[in-house]
C-alpha positions, 0 to 999 in steps of 0.5 A: 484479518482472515481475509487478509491471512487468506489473500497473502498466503504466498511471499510477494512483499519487501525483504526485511531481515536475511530470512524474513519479508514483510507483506503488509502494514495494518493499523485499525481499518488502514492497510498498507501492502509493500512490495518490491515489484509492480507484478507482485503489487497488481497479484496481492491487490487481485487475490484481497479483491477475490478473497474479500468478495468470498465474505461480501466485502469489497475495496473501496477503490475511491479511498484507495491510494498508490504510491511508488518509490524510486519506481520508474513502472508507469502502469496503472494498479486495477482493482478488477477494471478501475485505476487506483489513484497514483498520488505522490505523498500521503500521511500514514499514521501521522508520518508523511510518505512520499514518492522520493523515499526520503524524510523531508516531506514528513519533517516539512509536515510537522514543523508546519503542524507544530506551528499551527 
């Protein structure tokens, strides 16, 4: 949590009301960053690297993932010289989240799973 507070010491994440931005979504051990642009992305992953190396810690980039929505930037997010996985879809939190923004993959998930 100190590392997290440290490395998003500056605005860099999603509007969310008229006055306020919204950095980050933490539950337990998972950690989402949102942000509008692929510059303001690339910097936070930078600054939780560097932050989280001042207390020992690392990321582990193989359990990393990325998506984008309605993103048309190709480049690769780094965690210092190794790509993040781009993936179109993942479950966050029991919700699928995908590339296109909409619900359909999450709705098409939980009719499967009710059927199982």
């Amino acid at each position: 949590d100190v590392v997290l507070r440290r490395a998003l010491n500056r605005p860099r994440g999603i509007q969310w009301r008229l006055a306020e931005r919204l950095e980050d979504l933490d539950f337990a051990d998972d950690l989402c960053f949102l942000s509008h642009t692929f510059g303001d992305m690339q910097s936070k992953l930078n600054d939780l690297r560097l932050e989280a190396a001042r207390d020992g810690l690392r990321i582990n980039v193989k359990k990393t993932k990325e998506i984008r929505v309605n993103s048309q930037n190709q480049e690769n997010l780094k965690i210092g010289d190794e790509s993040v996985e781009r993936v179109p879809n993942f479950c966050y939190l029991v919700s699928m989240i995908s590339e296109t923004g909409g619900a359909d993959e999450d709705i098409a998930s939980r009719i499967h799973k009710a059927k199982q």
